[in-house]
C-alpha positions as a printed NumPy array, in Angstrom:
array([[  9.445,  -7.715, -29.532],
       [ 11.648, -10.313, -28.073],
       [ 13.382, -10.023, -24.675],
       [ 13.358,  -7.155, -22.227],
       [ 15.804,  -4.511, -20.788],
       [ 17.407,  -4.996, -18.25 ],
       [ 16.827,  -3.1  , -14.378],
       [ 19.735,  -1.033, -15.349],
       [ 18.65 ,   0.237, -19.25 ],
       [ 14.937,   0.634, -17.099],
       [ 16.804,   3.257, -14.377],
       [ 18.419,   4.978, -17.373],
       [ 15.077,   5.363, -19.834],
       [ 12.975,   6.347, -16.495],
       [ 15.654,   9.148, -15.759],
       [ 15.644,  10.148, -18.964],
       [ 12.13 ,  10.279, -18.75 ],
       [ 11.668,  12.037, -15.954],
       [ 14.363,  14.512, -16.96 ],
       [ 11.872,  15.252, -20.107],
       [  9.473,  16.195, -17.782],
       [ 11.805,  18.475, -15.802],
       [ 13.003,  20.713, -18.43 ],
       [  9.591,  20.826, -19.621],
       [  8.206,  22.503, -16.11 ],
       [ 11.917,  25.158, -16.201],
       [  9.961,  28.551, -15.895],
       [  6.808,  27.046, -16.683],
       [  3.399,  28.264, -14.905],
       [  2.63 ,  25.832, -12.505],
       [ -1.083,  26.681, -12.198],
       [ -1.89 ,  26.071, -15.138],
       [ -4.819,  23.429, -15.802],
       [ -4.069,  20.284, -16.887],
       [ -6.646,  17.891, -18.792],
       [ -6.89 ,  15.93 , -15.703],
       [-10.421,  17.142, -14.057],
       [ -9.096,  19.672, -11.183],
       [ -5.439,  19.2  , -11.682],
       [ -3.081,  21.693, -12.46 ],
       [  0.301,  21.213, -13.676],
       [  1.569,  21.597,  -9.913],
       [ -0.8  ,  19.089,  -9.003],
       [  1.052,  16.273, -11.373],
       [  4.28 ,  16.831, -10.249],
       [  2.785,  16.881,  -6.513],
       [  1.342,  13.663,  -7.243],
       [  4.362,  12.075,  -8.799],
       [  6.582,  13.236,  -5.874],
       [  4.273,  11.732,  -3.412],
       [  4.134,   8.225,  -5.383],
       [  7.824,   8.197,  -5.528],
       [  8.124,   8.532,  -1.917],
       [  5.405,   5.352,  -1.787],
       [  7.609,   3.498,  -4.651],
       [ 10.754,   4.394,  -2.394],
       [  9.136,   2.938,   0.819],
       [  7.528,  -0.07 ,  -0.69 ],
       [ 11.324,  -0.883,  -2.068],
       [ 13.18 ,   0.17 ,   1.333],
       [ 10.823,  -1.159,   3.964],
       [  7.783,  -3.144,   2.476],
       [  6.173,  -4.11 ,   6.147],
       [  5.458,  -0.522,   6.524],
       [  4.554,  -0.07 ,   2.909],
       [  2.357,  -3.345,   3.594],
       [  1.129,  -1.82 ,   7.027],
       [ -0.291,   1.136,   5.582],
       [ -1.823,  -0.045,   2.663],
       [ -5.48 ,  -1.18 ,   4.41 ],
       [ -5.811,   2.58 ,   5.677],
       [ -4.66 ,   4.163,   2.007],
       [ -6.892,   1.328,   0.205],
       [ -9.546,   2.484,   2.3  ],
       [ -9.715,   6.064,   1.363],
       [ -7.934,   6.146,  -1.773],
       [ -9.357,   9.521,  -3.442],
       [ -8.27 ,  11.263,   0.284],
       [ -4.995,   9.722,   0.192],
       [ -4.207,  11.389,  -3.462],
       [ -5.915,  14.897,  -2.304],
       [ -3.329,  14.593,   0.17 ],
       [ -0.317,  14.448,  -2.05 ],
       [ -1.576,  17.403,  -3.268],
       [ -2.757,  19.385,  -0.775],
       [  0.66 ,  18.822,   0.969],
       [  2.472,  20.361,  -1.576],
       [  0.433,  22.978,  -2.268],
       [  1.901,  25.228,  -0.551],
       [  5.671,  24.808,  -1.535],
       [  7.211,  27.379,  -3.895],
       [  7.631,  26.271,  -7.411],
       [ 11.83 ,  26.021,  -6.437],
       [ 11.384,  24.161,  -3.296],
       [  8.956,  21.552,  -4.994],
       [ 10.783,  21.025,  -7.813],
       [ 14.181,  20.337,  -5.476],
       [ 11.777,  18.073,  -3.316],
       [ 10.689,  16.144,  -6.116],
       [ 13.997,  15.634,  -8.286],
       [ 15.325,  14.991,  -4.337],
       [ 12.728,  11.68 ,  -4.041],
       [ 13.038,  10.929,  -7.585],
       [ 16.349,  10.539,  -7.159],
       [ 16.523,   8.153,  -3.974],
       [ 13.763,   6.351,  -5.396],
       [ 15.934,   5.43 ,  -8.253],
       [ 18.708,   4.315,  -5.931],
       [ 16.455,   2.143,  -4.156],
       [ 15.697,  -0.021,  -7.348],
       [ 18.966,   0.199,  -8.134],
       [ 19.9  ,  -1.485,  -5.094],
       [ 17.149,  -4.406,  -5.475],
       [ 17.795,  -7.826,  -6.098],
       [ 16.089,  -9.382,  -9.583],
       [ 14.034, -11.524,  -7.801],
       [ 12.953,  -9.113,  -5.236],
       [  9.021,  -8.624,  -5.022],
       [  8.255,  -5.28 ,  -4.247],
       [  4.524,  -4.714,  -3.016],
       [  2.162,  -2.215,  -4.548],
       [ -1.151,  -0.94 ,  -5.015],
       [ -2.124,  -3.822,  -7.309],
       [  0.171,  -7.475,  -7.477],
       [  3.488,  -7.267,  -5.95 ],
       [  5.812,  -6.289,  -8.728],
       [ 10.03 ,  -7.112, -10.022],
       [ 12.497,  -4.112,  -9.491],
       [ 11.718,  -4.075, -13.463],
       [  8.242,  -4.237, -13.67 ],
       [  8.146,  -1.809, -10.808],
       [ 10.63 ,   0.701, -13.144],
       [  8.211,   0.21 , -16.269],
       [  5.302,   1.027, -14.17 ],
       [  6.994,   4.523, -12.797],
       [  8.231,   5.608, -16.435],
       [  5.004,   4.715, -18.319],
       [  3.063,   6.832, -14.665],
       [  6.009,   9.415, -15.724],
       [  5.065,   9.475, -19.25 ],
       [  1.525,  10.019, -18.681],
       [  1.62 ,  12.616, -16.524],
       [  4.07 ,  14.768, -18.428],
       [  1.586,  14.081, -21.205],
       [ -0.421,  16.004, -19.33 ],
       [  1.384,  18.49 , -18.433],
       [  2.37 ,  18.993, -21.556],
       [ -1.303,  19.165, -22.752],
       [ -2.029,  21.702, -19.909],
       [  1.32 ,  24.223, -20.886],
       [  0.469,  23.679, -24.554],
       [  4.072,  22.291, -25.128],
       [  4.935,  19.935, -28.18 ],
       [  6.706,  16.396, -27.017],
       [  8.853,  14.311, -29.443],
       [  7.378,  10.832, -28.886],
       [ 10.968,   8.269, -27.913],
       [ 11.879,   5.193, -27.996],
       [ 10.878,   4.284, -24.32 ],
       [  7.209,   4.756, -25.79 ],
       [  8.245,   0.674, -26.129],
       [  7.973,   0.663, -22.592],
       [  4.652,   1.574, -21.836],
       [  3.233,   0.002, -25.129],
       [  4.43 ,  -3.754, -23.367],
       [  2.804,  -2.421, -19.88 ],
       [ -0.16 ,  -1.824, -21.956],
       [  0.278,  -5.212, -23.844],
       [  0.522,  -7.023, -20.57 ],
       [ -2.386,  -5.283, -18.807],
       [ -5.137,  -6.568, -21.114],
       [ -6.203,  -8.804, -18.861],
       [ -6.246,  -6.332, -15.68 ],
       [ -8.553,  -4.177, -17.914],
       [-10.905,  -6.656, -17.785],
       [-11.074,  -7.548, -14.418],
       [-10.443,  -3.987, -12.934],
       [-14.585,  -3.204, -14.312],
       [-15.377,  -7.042, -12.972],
       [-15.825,  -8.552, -16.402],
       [-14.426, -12.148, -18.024],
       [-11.289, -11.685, -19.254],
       [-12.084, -13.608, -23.241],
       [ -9.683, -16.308, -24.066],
       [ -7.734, -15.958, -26.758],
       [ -4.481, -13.984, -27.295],
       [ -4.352, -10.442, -29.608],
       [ -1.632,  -9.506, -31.999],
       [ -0.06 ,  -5.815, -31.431],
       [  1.734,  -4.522, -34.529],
       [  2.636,  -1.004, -34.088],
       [  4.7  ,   1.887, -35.588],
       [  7.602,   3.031, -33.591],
       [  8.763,   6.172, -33.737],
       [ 11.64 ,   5.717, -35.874],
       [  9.317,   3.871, -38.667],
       [ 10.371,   0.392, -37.504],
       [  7.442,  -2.151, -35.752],
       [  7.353,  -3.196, -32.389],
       [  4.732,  -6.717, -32.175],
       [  3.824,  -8.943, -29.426],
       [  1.132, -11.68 , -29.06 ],
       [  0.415, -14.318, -31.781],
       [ -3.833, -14.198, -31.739],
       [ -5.518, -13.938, -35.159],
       [ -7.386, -10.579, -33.659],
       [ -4.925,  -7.844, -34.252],
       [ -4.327,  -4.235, -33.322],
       [ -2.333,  -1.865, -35.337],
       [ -1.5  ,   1.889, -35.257],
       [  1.347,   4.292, -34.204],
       [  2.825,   3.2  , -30.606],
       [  2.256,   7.102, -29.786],
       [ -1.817,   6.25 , -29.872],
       [ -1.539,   2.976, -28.147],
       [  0.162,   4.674, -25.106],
       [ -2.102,   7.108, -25.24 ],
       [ -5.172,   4.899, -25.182],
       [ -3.921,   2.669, -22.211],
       [ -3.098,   5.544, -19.598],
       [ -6.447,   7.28 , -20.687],
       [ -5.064,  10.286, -22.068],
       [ -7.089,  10.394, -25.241],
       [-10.826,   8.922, -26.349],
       [ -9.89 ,   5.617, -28.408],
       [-12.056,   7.727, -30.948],
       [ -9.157,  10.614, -31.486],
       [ -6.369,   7.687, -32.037],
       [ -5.314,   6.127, -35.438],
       [ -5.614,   2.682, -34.292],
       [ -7.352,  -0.151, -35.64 ],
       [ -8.607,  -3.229, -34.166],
       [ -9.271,  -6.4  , -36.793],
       [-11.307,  -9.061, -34.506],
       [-13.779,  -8.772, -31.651],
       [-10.931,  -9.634, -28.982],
       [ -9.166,  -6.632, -30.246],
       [-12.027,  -4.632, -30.214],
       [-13.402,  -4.654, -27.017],
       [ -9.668,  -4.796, -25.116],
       [ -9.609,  -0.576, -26.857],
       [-12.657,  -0.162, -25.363],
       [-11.446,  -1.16 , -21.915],
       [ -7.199,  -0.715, -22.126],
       [ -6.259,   0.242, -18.811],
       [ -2.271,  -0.014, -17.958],
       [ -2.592,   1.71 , -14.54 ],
       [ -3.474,   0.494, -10.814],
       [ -6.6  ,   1.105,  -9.399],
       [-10.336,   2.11 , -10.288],
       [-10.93 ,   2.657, -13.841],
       [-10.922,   5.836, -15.02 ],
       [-13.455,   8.231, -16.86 ],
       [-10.618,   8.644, -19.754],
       [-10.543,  11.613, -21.902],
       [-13.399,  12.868, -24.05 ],
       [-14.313,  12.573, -27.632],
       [-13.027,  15.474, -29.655],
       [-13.279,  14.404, -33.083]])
């Protein structure tokens, strides 16, 4: 894959994206539990609404966003109960409003960025388009879960693309997120889009191949590598499955084995 979209195409897949998600949760039981240990499927949108508000702030006034981060880095599993506890309350109606209501300023706040502009985060400091890549592919793997928890089919897009080069570009974050070496050497990525063509990056002899569905669903941790159809030729590419990791923060427990 050569090139990348620009901040506007970004701000049109993430809306798309998150409009997915939207008229996925229409009439749908919000208490129902999601794979994510003690989350229900009001507890992802909580916690999406919440890091929009964050995403808006770091992009409107990044000294406060900057400010605050020592106290939220400090407690970081308190300040995520709190998105959720804070919400818990809300009727399904109001919550949904308040969401689509931050969602939607959030968007006009990256609109309104610069290209150069470096917005800070929870990891590096991030473009106005890295920034929108980061929210869909958080976007598309919380609806995954959602989905999983409501038992609703999704049709896997073309903005899969997007998270697959987050996932691509995170390889070495994996690495040093559990404090290990990042190996030299570059991998190949050859994978099946959903409309049967291939989407590559990287030029290493090690190579990873499989449906782009799997790989997105191995970096955000939403199933075991073990469940997934891909296959890694090359010890580079087989240890960066074992550790793919697209998100910010801590690593995760990931899903378990169920095949």
């Amino acid at each position: 894959m050569t090139g990348r979209p620009d901040l506007y195409a970004l701000l049109t897949d993430l809306r798309a994206e998150q409009a997915d998600l939207r008229a996925l949760l229409e009439g749908a039981d919000l208490g129902a539990a999601t794979p994510a240990e003690g989350w229900d499927v009001r507890d992802a949108v909580a916690h999406l609404a919440g890091s929009d508000r964050e995403a808006t702030k770091a992009a409107t006034d990044p000294e406060l966003f900057l400010r605050e981060l020592p106290a939220v880095a400090a407690d970081l599993d308190g300040f995520l109960r709190g998105q959720l506890t804070s919400r818990r309350a809300l009727p399904a109606d109001e919550l949904l409003q308040s969401w689509q209501a931050g969602f939607d300023a959030m968007t006009a706040a990256f609109a309104g960025l610069a290209p150069g502009t470096e917005v800070p985060w929870y990891g590096p400091p991030m473009s106005p388009a890295s920034f929108s890549t980061a929210r869909l592919m958080e976007y598309w793997a919380h609806g995954q879960d959602v989905a999983d928890g409501l038992g609703a089919p999704r049709t896997p897009t073309a903005r899969l693309r997007h998270v697959c080069h987050l996932g691509v570009r995170t390889r070495g974050f994996s690495y040093v997120v559990r404090g290990l070496p990042v190996p030299a050497g570059d991998v190949r990525v050859e994978l099946t889009a959903p409309d049967g063509s291939t989407w590559a990056w990287g030029q290493g002899e090690d190579v990873v191949t499989g449906p782009a569905l799997d790989l997105c669903l191995l970096v955000t941790q939403r199933r075991h590598r073990d469940d997934l159809a891909l296959v890694a030729s090359g010890p580079l590419a087989d240890s960066w499955l074992d550790v793919a990791q697209c998100f910010a923060g801590p690593p995760g427990s990931g899903r378990a084995r169920t095949s």
